[in-house]
TORKOL-4160 file (C-alpha; in steps of 0.2 Angstrom, whole numbers, padded with zeros to 4 digits, m for minus):
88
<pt num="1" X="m0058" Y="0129" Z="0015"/>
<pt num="2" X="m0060" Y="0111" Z="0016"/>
<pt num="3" X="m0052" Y="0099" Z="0027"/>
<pt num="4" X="m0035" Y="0090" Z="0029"/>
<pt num="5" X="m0047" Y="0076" Z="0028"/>
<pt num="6" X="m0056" Y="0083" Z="0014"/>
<pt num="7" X="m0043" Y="0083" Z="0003"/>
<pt num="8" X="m0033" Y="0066" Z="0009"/>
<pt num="9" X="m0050" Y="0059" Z="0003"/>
<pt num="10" X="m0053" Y="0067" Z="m0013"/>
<pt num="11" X="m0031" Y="0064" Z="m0015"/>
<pt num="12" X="m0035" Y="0045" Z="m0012"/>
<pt num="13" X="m0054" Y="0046" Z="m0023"/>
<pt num="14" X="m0041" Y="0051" Z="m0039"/>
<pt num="15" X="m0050" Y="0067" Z="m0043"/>
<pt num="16" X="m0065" Y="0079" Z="m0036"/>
<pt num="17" X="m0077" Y="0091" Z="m0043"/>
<pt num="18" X="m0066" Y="0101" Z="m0055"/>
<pt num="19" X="m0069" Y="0120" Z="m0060"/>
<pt num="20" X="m0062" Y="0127" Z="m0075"/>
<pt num="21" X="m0049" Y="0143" Z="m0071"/>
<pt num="22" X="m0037" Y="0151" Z="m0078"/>
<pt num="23" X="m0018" Y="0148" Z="m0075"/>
<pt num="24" X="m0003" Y="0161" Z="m0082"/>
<pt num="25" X="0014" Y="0148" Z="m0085"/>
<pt num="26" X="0030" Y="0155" Z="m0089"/>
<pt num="27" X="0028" Y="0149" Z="m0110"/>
<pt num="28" X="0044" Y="0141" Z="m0112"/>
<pt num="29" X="0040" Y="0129" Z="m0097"/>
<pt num="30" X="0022" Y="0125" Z="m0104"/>
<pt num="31" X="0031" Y="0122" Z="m0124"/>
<pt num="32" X="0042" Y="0109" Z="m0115"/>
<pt num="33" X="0028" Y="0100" Z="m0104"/>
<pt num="34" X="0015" Y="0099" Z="m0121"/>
<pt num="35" X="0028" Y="0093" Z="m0130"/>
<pt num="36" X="0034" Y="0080" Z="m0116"/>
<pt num="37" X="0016" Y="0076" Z="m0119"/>
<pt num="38" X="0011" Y="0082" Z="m0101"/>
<pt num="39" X="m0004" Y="0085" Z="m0094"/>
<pt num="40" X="m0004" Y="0103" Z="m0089"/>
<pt num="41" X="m0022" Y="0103" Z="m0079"/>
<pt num="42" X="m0017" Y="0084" Z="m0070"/>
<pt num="43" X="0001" Y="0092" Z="m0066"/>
<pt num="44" X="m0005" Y="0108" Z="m0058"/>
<pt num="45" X="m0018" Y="0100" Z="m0049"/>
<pt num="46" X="m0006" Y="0085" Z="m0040"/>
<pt num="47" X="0007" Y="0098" Z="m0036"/>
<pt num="48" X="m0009" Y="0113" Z="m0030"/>
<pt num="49" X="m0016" Y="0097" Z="m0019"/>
<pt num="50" X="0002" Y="0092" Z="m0011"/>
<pt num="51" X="0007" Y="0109" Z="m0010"/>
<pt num="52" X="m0013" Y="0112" Z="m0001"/>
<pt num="53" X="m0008" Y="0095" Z="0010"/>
<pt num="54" X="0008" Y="0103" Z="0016"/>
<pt num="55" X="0002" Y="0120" Z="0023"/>
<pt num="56" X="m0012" Y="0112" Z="0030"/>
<pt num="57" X="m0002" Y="0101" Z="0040"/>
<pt num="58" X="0012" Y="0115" Z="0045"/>
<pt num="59" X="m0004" Y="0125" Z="0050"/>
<pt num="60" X="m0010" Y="0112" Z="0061"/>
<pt num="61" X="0007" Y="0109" Z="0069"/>
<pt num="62" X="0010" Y="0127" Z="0073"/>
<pt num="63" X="m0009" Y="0126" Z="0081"/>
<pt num="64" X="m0008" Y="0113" Z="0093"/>
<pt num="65" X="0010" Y="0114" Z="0096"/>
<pt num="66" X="0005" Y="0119" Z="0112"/>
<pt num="67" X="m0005" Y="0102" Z="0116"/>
<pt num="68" X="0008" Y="0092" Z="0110"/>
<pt num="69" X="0023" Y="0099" Z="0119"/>
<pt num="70" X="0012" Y="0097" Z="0134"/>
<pt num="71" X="0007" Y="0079" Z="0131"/>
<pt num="72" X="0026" Y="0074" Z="0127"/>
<pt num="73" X="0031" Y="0084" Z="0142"/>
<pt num="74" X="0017" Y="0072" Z="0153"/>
<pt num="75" X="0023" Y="0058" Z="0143"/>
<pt num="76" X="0040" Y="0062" Z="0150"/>
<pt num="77" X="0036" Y="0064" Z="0171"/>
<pt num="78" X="0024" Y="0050" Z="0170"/>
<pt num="79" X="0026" Y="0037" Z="0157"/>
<pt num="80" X="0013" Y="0032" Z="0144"/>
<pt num="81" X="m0006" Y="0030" Z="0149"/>
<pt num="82" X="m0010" Y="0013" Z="0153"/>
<pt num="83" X="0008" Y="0008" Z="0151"/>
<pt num="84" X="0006" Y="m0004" Z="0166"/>
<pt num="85" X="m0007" Y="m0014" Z="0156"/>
<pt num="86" X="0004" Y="m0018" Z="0139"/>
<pt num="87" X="0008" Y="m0036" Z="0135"/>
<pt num="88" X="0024" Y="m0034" Z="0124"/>
């Protein structure tokens, strides 16, 4: 599986190396996108990247979740790192 990365960079590229596959649409659905003049193959992918973008992120959240409730919790007691040494 690629990365989060991975696919933000192909997302921001426009387009990656594509695959030909085969898709079952519910028919009146795909009758109303062709004659809306839709592309079926450029609509599937958008919505398969940001639907990819979002578990990938929920995954990684419910990964370091951990980390990151530690890290607020030091926040918390002690203040930001370097705090001391901020201009503004």
């Amino acid at each position: 599986m690629p990365s989060t990365s991975a696919v933000k960079r192909s997302a921001r590229a426009g387009q990656g190396a594509k695959r030909p596959t085969n898709l079952s649409l519910s028919v009146d659905v795909l009758e109303a996108a062709k004659s809306l003049d839709i592309n079926i193959s450029q609509s599937c992918d958008n919505y398969l990247r940001e639907l990819v973008l979002q578990k990938q992120t929920s995954r990684w959240k419910a990964e370091h979740a951990d980390f990151v409730a530690a890290y607020n919790a030091t926040v918390e007691a002690e203040g930001l790192p370097l705090d001391n040494w901020r201009s503004f």
